[in-house]
C-alpha positions as CSV (number, residue, x, y, z in Angstrom):
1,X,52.6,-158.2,154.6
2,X,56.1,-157.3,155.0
3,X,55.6,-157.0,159.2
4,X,59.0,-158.6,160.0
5,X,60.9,-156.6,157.4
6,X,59.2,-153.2,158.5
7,X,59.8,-154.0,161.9
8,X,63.7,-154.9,161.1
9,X,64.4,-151.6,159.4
10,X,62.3,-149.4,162.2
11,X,64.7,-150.9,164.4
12,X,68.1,-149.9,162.5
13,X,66.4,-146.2,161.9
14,X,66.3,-146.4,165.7
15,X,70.1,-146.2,165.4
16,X,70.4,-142.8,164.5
17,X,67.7,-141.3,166.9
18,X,68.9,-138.9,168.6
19,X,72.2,-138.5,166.9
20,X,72.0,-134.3,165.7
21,X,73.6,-135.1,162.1
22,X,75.0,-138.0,160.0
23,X,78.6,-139.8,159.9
24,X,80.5,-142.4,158.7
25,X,80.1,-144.0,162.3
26,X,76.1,-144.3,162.8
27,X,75.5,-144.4,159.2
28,X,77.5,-147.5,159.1
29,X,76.0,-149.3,161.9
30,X,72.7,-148.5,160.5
31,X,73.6,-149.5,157.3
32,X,74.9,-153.0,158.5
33,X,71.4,-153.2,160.3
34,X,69.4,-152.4,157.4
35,X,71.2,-155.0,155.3
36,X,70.8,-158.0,158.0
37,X,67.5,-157.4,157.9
38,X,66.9,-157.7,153.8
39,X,69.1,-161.0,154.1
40,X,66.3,-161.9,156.8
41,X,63.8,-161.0,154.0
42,X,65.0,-163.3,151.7
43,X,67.0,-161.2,150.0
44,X,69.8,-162.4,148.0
45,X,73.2,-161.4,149.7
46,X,74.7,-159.8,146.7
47,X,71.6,-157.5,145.8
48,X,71.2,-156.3,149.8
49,X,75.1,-155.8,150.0
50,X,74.4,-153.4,146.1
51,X,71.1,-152.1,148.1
52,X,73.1,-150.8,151.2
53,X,76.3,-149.3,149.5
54,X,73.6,-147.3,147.5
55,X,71.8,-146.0,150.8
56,X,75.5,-145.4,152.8
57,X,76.6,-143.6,149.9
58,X,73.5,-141.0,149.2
59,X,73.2,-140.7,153.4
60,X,77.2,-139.7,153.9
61,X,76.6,-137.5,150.6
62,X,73.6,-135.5,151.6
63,X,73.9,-131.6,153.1
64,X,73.4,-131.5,156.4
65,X,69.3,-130.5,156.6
66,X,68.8,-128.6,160.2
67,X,65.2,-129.6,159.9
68,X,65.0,-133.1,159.3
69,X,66.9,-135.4,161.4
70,X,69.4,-138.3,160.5
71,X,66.9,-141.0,161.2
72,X,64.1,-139.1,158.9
73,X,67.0,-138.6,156.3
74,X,67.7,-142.3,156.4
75,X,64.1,-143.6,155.9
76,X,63.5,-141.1,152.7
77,X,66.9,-142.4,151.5
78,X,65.7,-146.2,151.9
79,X,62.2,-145.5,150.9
80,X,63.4,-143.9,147.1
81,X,66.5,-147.1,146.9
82,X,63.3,-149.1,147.6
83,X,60.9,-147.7,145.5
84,X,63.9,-148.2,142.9
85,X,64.9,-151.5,143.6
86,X,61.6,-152.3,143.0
87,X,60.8,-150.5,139.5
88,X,60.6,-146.7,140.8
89,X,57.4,-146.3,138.4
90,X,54.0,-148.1,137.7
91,X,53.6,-150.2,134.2
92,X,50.4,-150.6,132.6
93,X,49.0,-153.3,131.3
94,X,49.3,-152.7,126.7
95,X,45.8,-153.2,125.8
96,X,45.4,-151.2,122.7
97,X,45.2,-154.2,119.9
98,X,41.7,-155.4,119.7
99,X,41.6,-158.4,121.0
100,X,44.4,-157.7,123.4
101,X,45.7,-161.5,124.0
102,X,47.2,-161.9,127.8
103,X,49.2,-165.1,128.6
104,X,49.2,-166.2,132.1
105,X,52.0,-168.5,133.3
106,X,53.5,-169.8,135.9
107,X,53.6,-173.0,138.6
108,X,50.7,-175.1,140.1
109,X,49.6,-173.3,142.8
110,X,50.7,-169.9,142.4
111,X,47.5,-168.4,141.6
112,X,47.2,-168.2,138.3
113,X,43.7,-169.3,137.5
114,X,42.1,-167.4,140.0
115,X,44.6,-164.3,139.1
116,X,43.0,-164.6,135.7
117,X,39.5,-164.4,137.0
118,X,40.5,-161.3,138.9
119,X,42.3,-159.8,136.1
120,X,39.4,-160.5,134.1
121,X,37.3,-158.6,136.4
122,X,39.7,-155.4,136.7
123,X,39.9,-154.9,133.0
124,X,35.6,-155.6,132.8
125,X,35.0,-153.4,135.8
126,X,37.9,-150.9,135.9
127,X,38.9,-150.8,131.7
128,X,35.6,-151.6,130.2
129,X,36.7,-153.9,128.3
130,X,34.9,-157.4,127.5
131,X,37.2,-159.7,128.0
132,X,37.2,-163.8,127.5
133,X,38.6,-166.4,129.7
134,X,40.3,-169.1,128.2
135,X,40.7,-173.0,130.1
136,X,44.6,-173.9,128.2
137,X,44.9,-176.0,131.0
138,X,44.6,-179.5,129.5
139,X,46.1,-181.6,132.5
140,X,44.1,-180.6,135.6
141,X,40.2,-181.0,134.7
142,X,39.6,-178.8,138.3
143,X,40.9,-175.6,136.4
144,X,38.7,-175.7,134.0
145,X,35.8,-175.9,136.5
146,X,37.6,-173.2,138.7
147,X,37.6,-171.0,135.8
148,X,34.0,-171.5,134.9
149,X,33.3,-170.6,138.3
150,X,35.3,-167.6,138.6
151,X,33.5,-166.5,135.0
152,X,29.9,-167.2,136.3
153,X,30.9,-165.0,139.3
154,X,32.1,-161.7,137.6
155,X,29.9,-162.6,134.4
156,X,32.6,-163.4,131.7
157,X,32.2,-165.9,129.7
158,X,34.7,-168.6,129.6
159,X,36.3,-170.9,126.5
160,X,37.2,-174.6,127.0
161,X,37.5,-177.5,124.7
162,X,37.2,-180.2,127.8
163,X,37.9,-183.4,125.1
164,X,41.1,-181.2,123.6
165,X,44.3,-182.2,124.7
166,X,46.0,-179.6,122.4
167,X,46.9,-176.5,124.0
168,X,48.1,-174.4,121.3
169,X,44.8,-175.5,119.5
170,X,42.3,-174.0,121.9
171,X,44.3,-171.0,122.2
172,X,44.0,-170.2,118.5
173,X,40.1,-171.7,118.1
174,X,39.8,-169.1,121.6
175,X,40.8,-166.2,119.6
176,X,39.1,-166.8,116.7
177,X,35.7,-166.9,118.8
178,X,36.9,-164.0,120.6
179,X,37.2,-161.7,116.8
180,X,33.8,-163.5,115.3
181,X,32.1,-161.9,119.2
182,X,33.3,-159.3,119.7
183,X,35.1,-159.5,122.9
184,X,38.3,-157.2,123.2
185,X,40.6,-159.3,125.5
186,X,41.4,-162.6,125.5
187,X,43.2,-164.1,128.9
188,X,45.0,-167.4,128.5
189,X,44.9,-169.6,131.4
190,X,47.7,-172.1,130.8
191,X,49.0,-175.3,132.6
192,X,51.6,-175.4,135.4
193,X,53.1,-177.9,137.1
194,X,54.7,-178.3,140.7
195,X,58.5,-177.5,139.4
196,X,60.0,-176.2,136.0
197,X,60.6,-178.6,133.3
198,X,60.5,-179.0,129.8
199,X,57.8,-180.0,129.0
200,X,55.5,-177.5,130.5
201,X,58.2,-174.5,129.1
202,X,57.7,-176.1,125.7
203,X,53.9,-175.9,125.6
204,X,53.8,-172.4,126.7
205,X,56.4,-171.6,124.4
206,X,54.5,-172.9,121.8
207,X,51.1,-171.3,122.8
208,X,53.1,-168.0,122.9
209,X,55.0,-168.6,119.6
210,X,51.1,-169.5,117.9
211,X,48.8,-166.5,119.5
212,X,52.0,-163.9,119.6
213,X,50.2,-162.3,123.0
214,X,50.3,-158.1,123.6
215,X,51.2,-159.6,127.2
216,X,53.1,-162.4,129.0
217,X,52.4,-162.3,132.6
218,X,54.6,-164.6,134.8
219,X,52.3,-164.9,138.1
220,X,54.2,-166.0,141.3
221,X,53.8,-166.8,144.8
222,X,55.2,-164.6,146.9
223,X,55.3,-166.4,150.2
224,X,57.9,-168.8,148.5
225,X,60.5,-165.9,148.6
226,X,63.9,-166.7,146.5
227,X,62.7,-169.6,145.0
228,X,60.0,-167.2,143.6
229,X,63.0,-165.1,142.0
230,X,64.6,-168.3,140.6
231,X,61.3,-169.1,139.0
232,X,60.7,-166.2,137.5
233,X,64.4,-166.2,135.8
234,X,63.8,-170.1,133.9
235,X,60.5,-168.6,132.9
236,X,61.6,-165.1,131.6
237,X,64.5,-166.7,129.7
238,X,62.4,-169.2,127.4
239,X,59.2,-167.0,127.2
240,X,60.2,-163.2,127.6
241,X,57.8,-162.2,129.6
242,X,56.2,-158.6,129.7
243,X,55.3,-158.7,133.2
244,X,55.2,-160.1,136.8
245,X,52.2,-161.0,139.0
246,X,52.5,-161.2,142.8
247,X,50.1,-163.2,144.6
248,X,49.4,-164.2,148.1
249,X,50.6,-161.1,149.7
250,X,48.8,-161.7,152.5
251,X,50.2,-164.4,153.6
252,X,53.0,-164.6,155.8
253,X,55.6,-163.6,153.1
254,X,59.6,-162.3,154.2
255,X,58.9,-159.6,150.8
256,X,62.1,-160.7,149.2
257,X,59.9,-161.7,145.8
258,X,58.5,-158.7,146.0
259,X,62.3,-156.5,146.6
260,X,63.9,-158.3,144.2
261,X,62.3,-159.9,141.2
262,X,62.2,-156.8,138.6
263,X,66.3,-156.3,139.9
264,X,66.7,-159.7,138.9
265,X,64.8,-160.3,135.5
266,X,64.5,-156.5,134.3
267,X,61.0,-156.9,134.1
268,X,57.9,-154.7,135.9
269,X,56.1,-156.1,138.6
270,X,52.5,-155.2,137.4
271,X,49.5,-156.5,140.1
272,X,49.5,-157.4,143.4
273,X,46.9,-159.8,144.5
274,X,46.1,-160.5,148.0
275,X,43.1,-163.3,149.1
276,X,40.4,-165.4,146.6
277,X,37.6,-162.1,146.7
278,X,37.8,-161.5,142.7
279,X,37.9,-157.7,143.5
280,X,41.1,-157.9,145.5
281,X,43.7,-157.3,142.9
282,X,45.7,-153.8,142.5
283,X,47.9,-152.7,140.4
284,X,51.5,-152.6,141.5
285,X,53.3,-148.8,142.5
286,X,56.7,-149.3,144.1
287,X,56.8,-145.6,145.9
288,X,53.6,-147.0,147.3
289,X,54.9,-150.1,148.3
290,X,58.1,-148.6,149.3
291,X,56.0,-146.3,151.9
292,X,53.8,-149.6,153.2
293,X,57.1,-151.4,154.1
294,X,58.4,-148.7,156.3
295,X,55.1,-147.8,157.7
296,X,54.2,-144.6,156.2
297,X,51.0,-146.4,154.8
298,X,49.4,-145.9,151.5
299,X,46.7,-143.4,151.6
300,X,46.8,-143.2,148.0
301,X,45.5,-146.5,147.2
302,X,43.1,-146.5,150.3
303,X,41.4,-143.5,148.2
304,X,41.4,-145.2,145.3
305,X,39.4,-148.2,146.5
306,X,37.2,-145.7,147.6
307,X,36.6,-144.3,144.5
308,X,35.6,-147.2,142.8
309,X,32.9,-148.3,145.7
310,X,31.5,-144.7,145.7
311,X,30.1,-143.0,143.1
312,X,28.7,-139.7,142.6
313,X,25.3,-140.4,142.6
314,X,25.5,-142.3,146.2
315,X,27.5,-139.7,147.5
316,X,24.7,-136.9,146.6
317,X,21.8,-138.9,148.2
318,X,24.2,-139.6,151.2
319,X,25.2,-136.4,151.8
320,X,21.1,-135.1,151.4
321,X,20.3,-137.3,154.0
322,X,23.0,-136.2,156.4
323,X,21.6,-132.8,155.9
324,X,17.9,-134.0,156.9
325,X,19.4,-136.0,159.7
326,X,17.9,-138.7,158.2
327,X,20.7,-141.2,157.7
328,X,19.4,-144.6,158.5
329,X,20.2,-148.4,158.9
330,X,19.8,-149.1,155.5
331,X,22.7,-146.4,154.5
332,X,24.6,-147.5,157.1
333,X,24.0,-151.4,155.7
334,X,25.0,-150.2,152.6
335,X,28.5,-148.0,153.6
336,X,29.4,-151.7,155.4
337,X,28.8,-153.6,152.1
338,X,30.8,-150.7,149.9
339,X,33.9,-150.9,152.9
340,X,33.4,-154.8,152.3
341,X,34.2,-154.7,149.0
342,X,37.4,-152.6,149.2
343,X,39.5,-155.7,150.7
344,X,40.3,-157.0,154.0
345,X,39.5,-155.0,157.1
346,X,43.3,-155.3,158.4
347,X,44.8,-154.3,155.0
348,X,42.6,-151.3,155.0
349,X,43.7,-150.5,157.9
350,X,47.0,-150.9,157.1
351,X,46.9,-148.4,154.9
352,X,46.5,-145.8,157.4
353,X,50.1,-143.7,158.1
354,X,50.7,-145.3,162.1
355,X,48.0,-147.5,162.2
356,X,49.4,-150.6,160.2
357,X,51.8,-150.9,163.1
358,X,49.2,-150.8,166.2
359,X,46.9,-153.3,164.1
360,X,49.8,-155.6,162.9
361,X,49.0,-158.4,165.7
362,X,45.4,-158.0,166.2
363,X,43.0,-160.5,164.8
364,X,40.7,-158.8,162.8
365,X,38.2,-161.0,160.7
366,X,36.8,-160.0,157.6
367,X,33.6,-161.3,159.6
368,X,33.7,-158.5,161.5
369,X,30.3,-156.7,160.3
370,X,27.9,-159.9,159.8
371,X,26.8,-159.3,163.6
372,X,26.0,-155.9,162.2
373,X,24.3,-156.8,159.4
374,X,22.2,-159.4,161.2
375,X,21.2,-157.4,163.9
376,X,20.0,-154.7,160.6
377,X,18.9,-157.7,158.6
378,X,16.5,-158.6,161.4
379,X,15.1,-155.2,161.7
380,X,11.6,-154.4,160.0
381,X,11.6,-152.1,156.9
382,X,9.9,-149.2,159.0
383,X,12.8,-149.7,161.7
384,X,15.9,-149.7,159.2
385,X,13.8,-146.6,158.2
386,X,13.3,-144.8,161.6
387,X,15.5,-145.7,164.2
388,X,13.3,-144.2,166.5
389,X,10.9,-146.6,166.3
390,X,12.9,-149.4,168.1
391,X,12.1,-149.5,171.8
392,X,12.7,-152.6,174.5
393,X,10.9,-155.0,172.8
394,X,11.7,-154.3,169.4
395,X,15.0,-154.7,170.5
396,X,14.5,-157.9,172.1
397,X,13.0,-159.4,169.0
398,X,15.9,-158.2,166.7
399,X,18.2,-159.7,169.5
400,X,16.4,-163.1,168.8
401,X,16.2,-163.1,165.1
402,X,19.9,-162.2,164.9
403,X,21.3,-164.7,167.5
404,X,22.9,-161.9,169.3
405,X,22.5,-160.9,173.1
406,X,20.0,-157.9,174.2
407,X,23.4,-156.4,174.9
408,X,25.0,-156.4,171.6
409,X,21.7,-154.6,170.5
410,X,22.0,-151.8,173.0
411,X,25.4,-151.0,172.5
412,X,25.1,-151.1,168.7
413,X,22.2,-148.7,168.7
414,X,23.7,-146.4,171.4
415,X,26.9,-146.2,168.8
416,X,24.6,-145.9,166.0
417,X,22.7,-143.2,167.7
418,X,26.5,-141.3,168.8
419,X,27.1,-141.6,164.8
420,X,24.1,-139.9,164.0
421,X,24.4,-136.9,166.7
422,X,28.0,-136.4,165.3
423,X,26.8,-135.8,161.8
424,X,24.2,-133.8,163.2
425,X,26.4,-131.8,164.5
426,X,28.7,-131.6,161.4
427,X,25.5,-129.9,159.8
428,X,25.7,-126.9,162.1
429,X,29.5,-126.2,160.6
430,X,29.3,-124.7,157.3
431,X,30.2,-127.0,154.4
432,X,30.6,-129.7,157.5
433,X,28.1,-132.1,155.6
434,X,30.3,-131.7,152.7
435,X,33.3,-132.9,154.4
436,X,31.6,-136.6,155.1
437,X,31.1,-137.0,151.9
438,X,32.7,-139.6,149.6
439,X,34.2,-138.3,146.0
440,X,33.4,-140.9,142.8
């Protein structure tokens, strides 16, 4: 994500290294890099020229700072115009009217039905709400099924009318079933098609004009850059929407979507959603995102994630068995399953201050634990529960029922067993146990 345009601006920071303070001269040839490399994002010309003057001004205005250097000066200069460029501050989702109605638009094959599923799941999981899924899309007979099977996955039950060609209809008979049950949130899956026209703009339209929704959300795909922004603007000028959805952030996208869609139709960017896993969907800070572009990672949200994998509870019993030195493979089988379900390996990663850049073009699989788990899978319960049990033929069998080499076996018990000495040795530190321990 954004791995070109980081690497652009590290480059015209690189300007101003070693210079000892800030002029006209080096803040102009910085300024003129930083701007080539937005117009290399995809940014429009007009919005990166606006962008630049803003940064050139606030550099060749700031007090000279004896302890931070031109090139730091620079980057917290382009990280706030960024951050601001962007929307400067988070925007929640309004969900106060009971039932909450969300509309979800936007083109075939942006995401939208599987951004509903996911949004469905953030609100269940993250909101406790109950919310109901609604198949508007009347054209393509696979959304319906898509959405059934998203529902069936996060348990949320889903509304169709397969026979009824009248969107507006099951949007309203949706909503009715969603008062008589009880279920606080209603999310419209509408129909898209592969361009704008009229006649899809006129059956949202009239969805939205019928169910008068607490929230329009525009979804878009990222990875096609201006067009995304073009989009966005035919859709927010016949429906209004109250918000923007960013999908496929993962891909290999130039970020000018992301830069410059709220600049262009005033309106906040509110998820970003990145891969099909129903739990990858976060909600959208532009200081955050500001500090992940010029590789300053985002710690913030890596804690975050954490926090809703790890409770309280878990971290107690974790921490008590540290303390015993009795951690075993079935915690560490279930830390793996908890880091699974936090997102992709390299985006995690990413979020790390300095490590996004050393990870950027290595090929890291989300795959990367099932040898792991296999080797742990094939373990009996009275190894997972005493390591010390496992000796050469133990390991030999485990190496056999996991399809893995006596090898990969001895080295991932030797790490294991370095794991376990290390938190042994935390033990003997006061409060040291305390320090590995994960807060819900």
């Amino acid at each position: 994500m954004f791995e070109s345009l980081s690497e652009r601006l590290e480059s015209a920071f690189k300007q101003l290294k070693g210079e000892g303070r800030i002029s006209e001269i080096n803040v102009a040839t910085t300024v003129k890099e930083i701007r080539r490399a937005l117009v290399d994002a995809d940014v429009n010309y007009k919005i990166a020229k606006e962008f630049t003057d803003k940064v050139k001004d606030k550099a060749l205005g700031e007090k000279v700072i004896t302890a931070i250097s031109p090139s730091q000066l620079m980057v917290k200069i382009v990280k706030d115009e960024l951050a601001e460029l962007m929307g400067n501050t988070e925007v929640e989702l309004d969900i106060k009217a009971n039932p909450t109605v969300i509309l979800i638009a936007g083109l075939q094959g942006s995401g939208k039905t599987t951004f509903s599923g996911k949004l469905a799941n953030f609100l269940k999981t993250q909101k406790n709400k109950k919310p109901l899924l609604v198949a508007a899309d009347i054209y393509r007979p696979a959304a319906i099924d898509q959405l059934k099977v998203l529902g069936g996955q996060i348990g949320v039950e889903v509304y169709s009318e397969p026979e009824n060609k009248n969107a507006v209809q099951i949007a309203e008979n949706a909503i009715k079933q969603a008062k008589a049950q009880g279920y606080n949130i209603v999310i419209i899956d509408t129909a898209g098609r592969l361009a704008v026209d009229e006649v899809m703009m006129t059956e949202v339209a009239n969805v939205k004009a019928a169910v008068q929704p607490q929230e329009i959300l525009f979804v878009v795909d990222s990875m096609t850059g201006q067009d995304a922004v073009n989009t966005a603007k035919a859709f927010n000028d016949r429906l209004d929407f109250t918000g923007v959805v960013l999908t496929k952030l993962d891909g290999d996208t130039r970020g000018g979507a992301a830069l410059t869609i709220k600049y262009t139709v005033n309106k906040p960017i509110k998820f970003v959603s990145m891969g099909e896993k129903l739990d990858t969907l976060d909600v959208f800070y532009p200081e955050r995102m500001a500090q992940r572009i010029l590789g300053m990672g985002d710690i913030t949200t890596l804690v975050e994630r954490a926090q809703a994998q790890f409770n309280e509870e878990q971290a107690k019993k974790l921490e008590k068995k540290i303390r015993q030195n009795q951690f075993d493979f079935d915690d560490f089988k279930e830390q793996l399953q908890q880091i699974k379900k936090m997102g992709s390996i390299k985006d995690l990663l990413g979020m790390i201050p300095g490590v996004g850049k050393a990870v950027k073009d290595l090929d890291i699989s989300d795959d990367s634990f099932k040898g792991i788990e296999a080797m742990i899978n094939s373990m009996t319960p009275a190894e997972r529960a005493n390591p010390d049990l496992i000796d050469g033929s133990r390991r030999k069998r485990i190496a056999k029922g996991a399809g893995k080499e006596i090898t990969d076996v001895n080295q991932f018990m030797k790490q294991f067993e370095q794991m376990r000495q290390m938190m042994k040795m935390m033990n003997k530190i006061p409060g040291g146990a305390k320090g590995l321990k994960m807060r819900g």
